[in-house]
PALODO-390734 format. One record per residue (C-alpha): chain; x, y, z; residue number from 1. Coordinates in Angstrom, 2 decimals. Example, Ala and Ser with C-alpha at 12.3 -4.5 7.8 and 13.67 -1.06 7.14 Angstrom:
! PALODO-390734
<node 'A' <12.30 -4.50 7.80> 1> <node 'A' <13.67 -1.06 7.14> 2> 
***
This chain:
! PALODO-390734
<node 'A' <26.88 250.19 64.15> 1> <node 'A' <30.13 249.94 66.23> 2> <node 'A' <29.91 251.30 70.06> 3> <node 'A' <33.49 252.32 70.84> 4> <node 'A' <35.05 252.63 74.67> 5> <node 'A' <38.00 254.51 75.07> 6> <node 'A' <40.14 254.17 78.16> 7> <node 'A' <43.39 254.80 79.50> 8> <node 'A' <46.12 251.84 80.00> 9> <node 'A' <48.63 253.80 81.88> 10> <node 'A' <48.52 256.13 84.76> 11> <node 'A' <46.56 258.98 82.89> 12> <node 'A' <47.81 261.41 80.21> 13> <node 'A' <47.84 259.18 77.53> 14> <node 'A' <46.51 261.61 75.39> 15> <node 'A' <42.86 260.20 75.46> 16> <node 'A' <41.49 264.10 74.64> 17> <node 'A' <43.34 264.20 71.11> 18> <node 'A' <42.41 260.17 70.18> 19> <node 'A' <38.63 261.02 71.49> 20> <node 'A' <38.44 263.92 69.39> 21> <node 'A' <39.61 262.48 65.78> 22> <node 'A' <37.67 259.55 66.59> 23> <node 'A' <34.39 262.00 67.34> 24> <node 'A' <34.38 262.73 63.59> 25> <node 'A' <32.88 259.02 63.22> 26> <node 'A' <30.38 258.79 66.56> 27> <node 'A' <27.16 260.64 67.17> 28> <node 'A' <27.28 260.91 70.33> 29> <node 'A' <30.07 261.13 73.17> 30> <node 'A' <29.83 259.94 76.58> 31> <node 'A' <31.76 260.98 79.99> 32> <node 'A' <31.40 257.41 82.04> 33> <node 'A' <33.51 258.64 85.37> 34> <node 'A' <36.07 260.79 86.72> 35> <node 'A' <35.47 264.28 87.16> 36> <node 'A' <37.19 267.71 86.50> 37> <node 'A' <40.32 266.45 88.32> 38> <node 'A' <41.09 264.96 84.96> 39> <node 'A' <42.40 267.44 81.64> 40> <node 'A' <42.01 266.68 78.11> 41> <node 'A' <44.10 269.07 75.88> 42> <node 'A' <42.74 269.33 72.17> 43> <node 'A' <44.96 271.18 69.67> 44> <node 'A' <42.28 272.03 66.77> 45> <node 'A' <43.35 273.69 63.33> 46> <node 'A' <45.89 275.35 65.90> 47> <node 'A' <43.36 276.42 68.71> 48> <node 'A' <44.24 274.75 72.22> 49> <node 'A' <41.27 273.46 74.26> 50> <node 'A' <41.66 272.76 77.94> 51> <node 'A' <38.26 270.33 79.11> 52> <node 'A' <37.79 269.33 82.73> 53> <node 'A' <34.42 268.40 83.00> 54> <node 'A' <32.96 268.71 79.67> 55> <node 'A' <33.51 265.70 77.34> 56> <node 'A' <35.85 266.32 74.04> 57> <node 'A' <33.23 265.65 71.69> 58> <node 'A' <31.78 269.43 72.66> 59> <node 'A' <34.32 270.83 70.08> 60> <node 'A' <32.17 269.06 67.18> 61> <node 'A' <29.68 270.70 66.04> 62> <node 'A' <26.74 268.08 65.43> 63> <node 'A' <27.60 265.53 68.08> 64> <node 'A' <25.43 265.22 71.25> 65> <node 'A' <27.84 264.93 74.50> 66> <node 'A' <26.91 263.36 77.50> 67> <node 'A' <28.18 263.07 80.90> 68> <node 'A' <26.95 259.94 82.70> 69> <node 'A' <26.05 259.24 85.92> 70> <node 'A' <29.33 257.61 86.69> 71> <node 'A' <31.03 260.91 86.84> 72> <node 'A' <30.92 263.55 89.89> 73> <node 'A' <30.05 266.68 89.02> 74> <node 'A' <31.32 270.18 89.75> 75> <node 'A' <28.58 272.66 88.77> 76> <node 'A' <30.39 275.95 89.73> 77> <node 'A' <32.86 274.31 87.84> 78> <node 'A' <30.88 273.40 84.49> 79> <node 'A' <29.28 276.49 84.33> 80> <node 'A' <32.90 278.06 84.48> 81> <node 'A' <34.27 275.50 81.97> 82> <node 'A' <30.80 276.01 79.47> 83> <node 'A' <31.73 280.07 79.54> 84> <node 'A' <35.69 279.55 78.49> 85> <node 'A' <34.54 277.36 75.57> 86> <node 'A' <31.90 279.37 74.32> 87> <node 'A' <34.72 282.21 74.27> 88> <node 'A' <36.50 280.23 72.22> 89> <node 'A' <33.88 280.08 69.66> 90> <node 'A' <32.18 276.80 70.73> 91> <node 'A' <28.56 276.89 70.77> 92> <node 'A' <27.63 274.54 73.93> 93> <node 'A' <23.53 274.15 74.45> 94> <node 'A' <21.12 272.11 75.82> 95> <node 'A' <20.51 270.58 72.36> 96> <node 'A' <24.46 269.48 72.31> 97> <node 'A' <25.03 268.61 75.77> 98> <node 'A' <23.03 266.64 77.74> 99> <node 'A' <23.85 265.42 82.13> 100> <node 'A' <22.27 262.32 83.44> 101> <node 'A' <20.20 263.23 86.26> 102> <node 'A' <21.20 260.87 88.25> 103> <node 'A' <24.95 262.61 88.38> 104> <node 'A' <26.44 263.35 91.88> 105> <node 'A' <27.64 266.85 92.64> 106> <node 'A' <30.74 268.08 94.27> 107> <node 'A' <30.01 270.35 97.29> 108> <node 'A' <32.42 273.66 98.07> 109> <node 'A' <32.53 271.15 101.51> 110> <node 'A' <33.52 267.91 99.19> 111> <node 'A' <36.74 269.77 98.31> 112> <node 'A' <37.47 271.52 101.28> 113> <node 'A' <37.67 268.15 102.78> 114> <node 'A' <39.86 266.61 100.17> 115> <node 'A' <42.45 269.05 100.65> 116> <node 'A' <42.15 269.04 104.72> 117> <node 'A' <43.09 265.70 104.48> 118> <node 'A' <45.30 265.64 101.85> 119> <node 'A' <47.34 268.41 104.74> 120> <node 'A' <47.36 265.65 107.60> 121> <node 'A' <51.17 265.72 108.14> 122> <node 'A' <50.99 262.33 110.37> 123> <node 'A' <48.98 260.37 107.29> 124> <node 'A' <51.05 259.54 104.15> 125> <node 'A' <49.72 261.57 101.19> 126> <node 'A' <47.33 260.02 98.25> 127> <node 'A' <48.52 262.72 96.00> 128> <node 'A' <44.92 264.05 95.09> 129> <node 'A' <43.85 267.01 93.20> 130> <node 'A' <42.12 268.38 95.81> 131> <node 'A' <39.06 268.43 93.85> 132> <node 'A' <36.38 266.94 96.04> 133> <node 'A' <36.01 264.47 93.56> 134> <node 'A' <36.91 261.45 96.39> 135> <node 'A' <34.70 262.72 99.11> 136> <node 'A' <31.77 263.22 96.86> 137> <node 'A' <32.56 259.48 95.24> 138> <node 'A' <32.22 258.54 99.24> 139> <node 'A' <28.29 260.60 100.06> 140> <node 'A' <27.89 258.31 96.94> 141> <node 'A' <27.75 255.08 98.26> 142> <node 'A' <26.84 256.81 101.51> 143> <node 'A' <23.35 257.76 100.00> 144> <node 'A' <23.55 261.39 101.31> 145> <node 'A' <25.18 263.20 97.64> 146> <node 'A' <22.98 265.09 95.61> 147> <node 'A' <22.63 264.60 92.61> 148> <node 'A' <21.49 266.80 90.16> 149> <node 'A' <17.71 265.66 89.91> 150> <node 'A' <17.63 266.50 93.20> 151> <node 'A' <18.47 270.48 92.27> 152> <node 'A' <14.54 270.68 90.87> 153> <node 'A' <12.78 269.85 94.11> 154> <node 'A' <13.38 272.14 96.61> 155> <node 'A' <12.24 270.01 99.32> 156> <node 'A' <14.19 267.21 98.64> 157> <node 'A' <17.07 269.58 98.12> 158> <node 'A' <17.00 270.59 102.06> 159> <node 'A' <16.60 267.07 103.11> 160> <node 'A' <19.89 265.74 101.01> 161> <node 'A' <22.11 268.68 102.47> 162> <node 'A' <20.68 268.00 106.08> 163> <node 'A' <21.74 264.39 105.41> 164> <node 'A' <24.68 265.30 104.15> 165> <node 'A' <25.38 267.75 107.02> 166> <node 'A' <24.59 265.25 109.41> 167> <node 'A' <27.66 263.51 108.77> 168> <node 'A' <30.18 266.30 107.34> 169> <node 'A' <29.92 268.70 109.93> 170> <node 'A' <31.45 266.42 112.82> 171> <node 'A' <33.69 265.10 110.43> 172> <node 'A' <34.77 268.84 109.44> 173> <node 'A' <35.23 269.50 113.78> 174> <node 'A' <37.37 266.65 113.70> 175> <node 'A' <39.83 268.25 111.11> 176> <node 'A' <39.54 271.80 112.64> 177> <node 'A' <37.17 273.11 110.03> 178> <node 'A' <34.20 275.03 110.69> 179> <node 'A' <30.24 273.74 110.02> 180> <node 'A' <29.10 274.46 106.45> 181> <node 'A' <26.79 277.68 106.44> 182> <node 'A' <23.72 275.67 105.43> 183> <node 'A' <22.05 278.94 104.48> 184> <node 'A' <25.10 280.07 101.88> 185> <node 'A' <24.84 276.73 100.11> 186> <node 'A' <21.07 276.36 99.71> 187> <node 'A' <21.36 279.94 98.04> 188> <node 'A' <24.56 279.29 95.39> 189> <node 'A' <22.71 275.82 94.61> 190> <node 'A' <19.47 277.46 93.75> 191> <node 'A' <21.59 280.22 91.69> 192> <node 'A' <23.21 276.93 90.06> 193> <node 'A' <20.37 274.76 89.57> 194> <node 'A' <18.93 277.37 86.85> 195> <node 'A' <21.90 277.11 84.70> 196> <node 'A' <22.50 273.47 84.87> 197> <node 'A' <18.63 271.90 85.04> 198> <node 'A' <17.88 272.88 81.69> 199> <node 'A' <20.65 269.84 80.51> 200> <node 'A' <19.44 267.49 82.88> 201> <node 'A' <18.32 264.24 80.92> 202> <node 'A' <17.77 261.03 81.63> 203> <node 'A' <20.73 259.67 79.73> 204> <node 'A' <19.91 255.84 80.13> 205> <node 'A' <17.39 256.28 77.86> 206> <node 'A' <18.51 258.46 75.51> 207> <node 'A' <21.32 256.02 75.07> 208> <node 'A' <19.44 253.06 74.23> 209> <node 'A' <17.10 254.76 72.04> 210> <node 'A' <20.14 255.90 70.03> 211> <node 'A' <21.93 252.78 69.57> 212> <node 'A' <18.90 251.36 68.48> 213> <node 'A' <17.91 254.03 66.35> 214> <node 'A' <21.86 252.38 65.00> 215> <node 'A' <23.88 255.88 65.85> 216> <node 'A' <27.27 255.76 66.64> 217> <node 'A' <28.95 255.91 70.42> 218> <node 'A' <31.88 256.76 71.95> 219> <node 'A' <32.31 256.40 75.78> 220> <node 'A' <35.11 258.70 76.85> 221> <node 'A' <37.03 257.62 80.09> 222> <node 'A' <39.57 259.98 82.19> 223> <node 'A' <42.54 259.02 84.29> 224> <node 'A' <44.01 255.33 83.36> 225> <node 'A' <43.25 251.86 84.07> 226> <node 'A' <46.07 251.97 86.84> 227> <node 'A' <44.41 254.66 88.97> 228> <node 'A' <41.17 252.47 89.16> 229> <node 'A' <40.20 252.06 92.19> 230> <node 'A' <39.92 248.32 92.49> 231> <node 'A' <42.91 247.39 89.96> 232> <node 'A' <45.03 250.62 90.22> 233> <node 'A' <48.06 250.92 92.49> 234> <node 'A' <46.20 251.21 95.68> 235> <node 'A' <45.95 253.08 97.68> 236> <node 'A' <47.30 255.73 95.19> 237> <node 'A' <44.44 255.54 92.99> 238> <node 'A' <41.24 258.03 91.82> 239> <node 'A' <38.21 256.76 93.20> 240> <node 'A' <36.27 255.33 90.63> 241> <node 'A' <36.30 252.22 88.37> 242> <node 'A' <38.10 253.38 85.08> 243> <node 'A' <38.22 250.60 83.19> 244> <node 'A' <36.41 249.63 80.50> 245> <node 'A' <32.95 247.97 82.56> 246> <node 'A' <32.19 251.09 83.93> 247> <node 'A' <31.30 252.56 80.43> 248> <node 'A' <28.40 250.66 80.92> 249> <node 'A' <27.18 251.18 84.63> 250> <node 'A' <28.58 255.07 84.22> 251> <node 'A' <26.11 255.82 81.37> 252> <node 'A' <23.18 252.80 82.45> 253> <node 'A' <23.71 251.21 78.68> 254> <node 'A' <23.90 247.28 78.70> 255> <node 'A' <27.73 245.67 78.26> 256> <node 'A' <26.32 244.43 75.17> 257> <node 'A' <26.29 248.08 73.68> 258> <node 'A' <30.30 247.74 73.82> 259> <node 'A' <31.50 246.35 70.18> 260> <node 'A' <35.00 247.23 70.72> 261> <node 'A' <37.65 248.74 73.22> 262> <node 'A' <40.62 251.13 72.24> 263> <node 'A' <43.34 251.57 74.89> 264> <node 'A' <45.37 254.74 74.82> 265> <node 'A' <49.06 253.91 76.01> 266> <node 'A' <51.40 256.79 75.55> 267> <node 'A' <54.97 255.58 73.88> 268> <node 'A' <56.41 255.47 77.21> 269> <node 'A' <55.34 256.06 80.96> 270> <node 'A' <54.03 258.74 83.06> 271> <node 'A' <52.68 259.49 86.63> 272> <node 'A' <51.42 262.54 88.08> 273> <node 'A' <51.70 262.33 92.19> 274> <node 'A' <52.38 259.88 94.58> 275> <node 'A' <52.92 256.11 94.39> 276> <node 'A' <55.33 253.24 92.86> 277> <node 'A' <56.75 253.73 89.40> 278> <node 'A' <58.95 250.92 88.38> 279> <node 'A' <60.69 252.39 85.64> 280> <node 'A' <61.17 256.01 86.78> 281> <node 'A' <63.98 257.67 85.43> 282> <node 'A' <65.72 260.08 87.63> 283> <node 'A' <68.30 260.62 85.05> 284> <node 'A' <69.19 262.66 82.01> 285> <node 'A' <66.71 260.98 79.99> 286> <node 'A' <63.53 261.53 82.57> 287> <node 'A' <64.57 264.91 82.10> 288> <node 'A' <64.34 264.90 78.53> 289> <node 'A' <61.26 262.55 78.52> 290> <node 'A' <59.83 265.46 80.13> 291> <node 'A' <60.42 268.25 78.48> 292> <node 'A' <60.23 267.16 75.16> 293> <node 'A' <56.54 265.43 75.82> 294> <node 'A' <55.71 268.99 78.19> 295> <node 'A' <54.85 266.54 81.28> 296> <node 'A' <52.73 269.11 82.83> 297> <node 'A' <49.31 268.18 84.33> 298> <node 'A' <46.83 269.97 82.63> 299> <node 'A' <44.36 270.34 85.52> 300> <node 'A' <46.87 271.12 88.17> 301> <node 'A' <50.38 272.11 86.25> 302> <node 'A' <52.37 269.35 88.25> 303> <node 'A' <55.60 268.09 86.68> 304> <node 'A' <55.11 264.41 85.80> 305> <node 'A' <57.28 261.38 86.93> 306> <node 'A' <58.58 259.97 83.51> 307> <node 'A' <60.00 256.53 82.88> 308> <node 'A' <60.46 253.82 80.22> 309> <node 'A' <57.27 251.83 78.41> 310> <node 'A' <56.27 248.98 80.84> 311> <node 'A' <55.01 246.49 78.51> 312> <node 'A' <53.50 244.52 81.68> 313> <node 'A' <51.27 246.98 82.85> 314> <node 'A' <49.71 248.19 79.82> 315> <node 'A' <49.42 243.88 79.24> 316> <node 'A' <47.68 243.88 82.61> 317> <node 'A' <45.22 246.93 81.61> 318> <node 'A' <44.76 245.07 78.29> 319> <node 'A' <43.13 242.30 80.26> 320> <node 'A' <41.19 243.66 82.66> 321> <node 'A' <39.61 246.35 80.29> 322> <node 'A' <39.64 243.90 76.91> 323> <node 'A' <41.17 245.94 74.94> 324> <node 'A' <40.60 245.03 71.67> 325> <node 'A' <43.79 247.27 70.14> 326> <node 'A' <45.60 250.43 71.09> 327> <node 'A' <46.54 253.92 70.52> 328> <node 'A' <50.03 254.66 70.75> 329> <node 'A' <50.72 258.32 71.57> 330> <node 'A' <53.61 260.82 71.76> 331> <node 'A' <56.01 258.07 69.67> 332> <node 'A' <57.26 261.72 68.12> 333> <node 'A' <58.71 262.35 71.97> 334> <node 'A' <61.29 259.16 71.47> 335> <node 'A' <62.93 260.53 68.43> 336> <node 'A' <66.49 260.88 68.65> 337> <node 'A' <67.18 258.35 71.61> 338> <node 'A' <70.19 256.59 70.68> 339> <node 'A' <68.51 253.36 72.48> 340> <node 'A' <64.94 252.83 74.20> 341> <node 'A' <64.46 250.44 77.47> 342> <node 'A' <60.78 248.22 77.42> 343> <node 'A' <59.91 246.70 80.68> 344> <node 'A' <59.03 242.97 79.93> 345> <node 'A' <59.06 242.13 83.69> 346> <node 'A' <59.78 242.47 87.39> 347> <node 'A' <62.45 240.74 89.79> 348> <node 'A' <61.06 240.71 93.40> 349> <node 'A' <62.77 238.87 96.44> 350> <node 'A' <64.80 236.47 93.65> 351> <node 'A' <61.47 235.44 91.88> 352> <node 'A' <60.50 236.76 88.33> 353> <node 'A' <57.27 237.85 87.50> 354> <node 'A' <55.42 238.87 84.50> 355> <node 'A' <52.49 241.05 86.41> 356> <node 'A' <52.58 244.10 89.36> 357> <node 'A' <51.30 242.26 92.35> 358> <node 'A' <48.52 244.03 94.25> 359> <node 'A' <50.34 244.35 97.72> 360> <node 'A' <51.41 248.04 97.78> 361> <node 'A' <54.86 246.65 99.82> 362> <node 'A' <55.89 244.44 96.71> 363> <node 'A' <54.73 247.16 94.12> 364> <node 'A' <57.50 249.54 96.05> 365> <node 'A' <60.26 247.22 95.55> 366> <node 'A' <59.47 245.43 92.47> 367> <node 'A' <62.92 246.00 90.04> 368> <node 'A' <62.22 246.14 86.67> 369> <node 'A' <63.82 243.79 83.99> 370> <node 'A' <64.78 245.71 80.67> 371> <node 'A' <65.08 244.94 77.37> 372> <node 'A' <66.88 247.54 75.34> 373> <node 'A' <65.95 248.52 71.60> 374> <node 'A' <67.93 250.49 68.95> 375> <node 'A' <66.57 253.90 68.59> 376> <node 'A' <66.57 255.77 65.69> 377> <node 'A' <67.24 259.17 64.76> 378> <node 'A' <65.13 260.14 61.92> 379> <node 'A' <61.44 262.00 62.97> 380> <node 'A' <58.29 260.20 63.75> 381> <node 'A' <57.01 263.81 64.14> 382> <node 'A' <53.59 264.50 61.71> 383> <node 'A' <53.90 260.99 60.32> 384> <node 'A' <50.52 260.11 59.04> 385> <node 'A' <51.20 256.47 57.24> 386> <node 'A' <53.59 253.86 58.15> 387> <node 'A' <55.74 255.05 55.27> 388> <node 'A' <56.81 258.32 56.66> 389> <node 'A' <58.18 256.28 60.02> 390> <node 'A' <61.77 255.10 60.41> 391> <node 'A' <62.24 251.49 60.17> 392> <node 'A' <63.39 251.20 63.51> 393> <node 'A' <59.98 253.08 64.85> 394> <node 'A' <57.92 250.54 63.20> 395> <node 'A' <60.33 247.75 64.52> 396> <node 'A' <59.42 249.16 68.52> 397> <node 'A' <55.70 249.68 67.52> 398> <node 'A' <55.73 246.14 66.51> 399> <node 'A' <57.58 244.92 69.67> 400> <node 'A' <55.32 246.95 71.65> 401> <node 'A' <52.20 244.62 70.42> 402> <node 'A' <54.01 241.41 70.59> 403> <node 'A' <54.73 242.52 74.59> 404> <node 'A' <50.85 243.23 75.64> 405> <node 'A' <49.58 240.63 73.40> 406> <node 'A' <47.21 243.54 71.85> 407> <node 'A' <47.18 244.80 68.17> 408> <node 'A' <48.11 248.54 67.80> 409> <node 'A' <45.11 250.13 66.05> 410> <node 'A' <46.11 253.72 65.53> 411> <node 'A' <49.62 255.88 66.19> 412> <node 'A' <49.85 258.98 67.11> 413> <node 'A' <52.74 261.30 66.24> 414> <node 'A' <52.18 265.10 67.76> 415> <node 'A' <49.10 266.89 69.39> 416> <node 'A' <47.58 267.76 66.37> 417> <node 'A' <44.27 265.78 65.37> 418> <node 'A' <44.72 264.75 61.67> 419> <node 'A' <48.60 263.39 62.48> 420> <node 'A' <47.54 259.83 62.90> 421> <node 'A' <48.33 256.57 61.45> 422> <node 'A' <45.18 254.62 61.09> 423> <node 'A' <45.63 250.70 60.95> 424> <node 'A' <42.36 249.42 62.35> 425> <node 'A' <39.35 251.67 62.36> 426> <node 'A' <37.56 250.84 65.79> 427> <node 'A' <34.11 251.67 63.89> 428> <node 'A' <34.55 249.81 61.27> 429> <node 'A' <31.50 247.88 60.93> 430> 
***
């Protein structure tokens, strides 16, 4: 049975949380690979809005097992927060339904208080993070002093991973004028934790396999997009995690082999939420209306997002380095009515064409985008569910759209609502 990842092509917002959830009806199981709750998924359900963080989409299904791997940091104040509000909402979330590696890292109070002290250096230009934690903790990662939540059942080891982690926060904390981390406080709220989350601990490696082979059905659910990774995103402005496609594997500890096919969500045009270059920004009339017709607000922190034109080269760039084996095009409802649409097909930079960003952060600042400009229409896209119901001229920019990244379009999505999609290659198909 097909294995399906699901990642993000753009900078994020692509609108991975609707795609994930109408593809849920055909998985048994869902799986968070990375990220953490800096990262929103809105699901708009028979009606009823869902706002997830932490949890992965699939929790709205009843009968589907969700997972978060051990490539994702972990906020457990957080998910125990997040668990409540859904369960208010009439979703049953269990230990039956929801399972956490045990091998997941854990955001301290101290992991976020750091972010955001750094984040207010006025003499150090500004990532643009969510102030989260969710970098710091990534860093006591490959440190070797993060706990993790195995770590919450033993509470020896428990003291000796905050003293190690102590060790090295607390002079770091003097340097930014922030006072040592009551040790005492935290031992206490973990314990207090560790009751509510320890019951899904799992280890989620093995579950995994033993599903696939028992020949059930997975989805691996990324956040962010492919050009916030941290090795092929626009550094430094990146999250700090591998998003792409690979890490569905090391984030969940299921062989690459597991991975039958890869569907990239690109939204019908371009967004950014924070700092960092943007070649086709629009500071004009039709940002604006970019915007506010496709509500650019983050749904973690309520930011106003940068809007510009599709740029067909980075989404062929994600393509690669993710193999994308076809793509979800989102929001084309928000381009109805535009008289004409711009695509990217390339940069200009110092007199030389090129068909790629380069990776120096100097040359993505000044790269100029080259346009090509394509009729609009003004008929609705809006609720479309077959390629019948489009306007011609939709289906002719779809079509460009593939012929640009070299990458089929598998599915189209036209508004926030679940069951208004245009299927035209189902990624489970056999």
């Amino acid at each position: 049975m097909a294995n399906v990842v699901v990642v993000g092509t753009q900078w994020g917002d692509e609108g991975k949380g609707k795609i994930v959830d109408w593809l849920s009806e055909r998985a048994d199981v869902i799986a968070r690979f990375q990220g953490g709750h800096n990262a929103g998924h809105t699901l708009v359900i028979g009606g009823e809005v869902y706002k997830l963080h932490a949890l992965p989409s699939g929790v709205v299904r009843g009968g589907k097992l969700s997972v978060i791997g051990n490539g994702v940091v972990l906020d457990p104040w957080h998910l125990i927060k997040e668990i409540a509000g859904i369960r208010k909402q009439g979703v049953d979330i269990n230990p039956e339904n929801l399972m956490i590696a045990e091998n997941t890292p854990l955001i301290m109070p101290y992991h976020g208080e750091l972010d955001r002290a750094r984040e207010g250096q006025v003499s150090i230009a500004k990532i643009g993070t969510t102030g989260r934690g969710i970098g710091p903790c990534y860093e006591d990662k490959v440190g070797r002093r993060v706990i993790r939540v195995a770590d919450l059942a033993d509470e020896a080891t428990l003291e000796l991973r905050i003293d190690r982690a102590l060790l090295h926060h607390n002079p770091l904390r003097k340097g930014l004028g922030l006072g040592p981390v009551n040790r005492v406080a935290l031992l206490d709220s973990l314990r207090e934790v560790a009751t509510l989350i320890l019951p899904y601990a799992s280890p989620v490696w093995k579950v995994l396999n033993e599903k696939r082979r028992a020949g059930k059905r997975i989805l691996f659910e990324g956040a962010q997009g492919a050009l916030l990774d941290i090795d092929f995103g626009t550094y430094p402005f990146v999250t700090s995690s591998n998003v792409i496609a690979g890490q569905a594997s090391t984030g969940t500890g299921i062989g690459p082999g597991a991975i039958d096919y890869v569907l990239g969500i690109t939204k019908a045009y371009t967004t950014r939420v924070g700092e960092g270059p943007f070649p086709t920004e629009l500071d004009d009339d039709d940002g604006q209306q970019l915007g506010e017709r496709g509500h650019e607000f983050g749904t973690t922190t309520g930011r106003k997002r940068r809007c510009g034109w599709f740029d067909a080269c980075l989404v062929r760039q994600t393509c690669a380095t993710s193999g994308v084996n076809g793509i979800s095009l989102t929001k084309l409802d928000v381009l109805d009515g535009f008289e004409e649409l711009k695509i990217c097909v390339g940069y200009e930079l110092d007199g030389k064409t090129l068909d790629y960003l380069p990776t120096a952060a100097d040359q993505q600042a000044r790269v100029q985008p080259v346009y090509e400009t394509i009729e609009g229409w003004s008929g609705s896209t809006a609720g479309a569910r077959s390629w019948a119901e489009l306007p011609a001229q939709a289906i002719k920019y779809v079509r460009r759209i593939e012929e640009l990244i070299d990458c089929p379009v598998a599915l189209v999505s036209t508004s926030p609502e679940r069951d208004d999609t245009i299927l035209v290659t189902d990624p489970f198909a056999d």
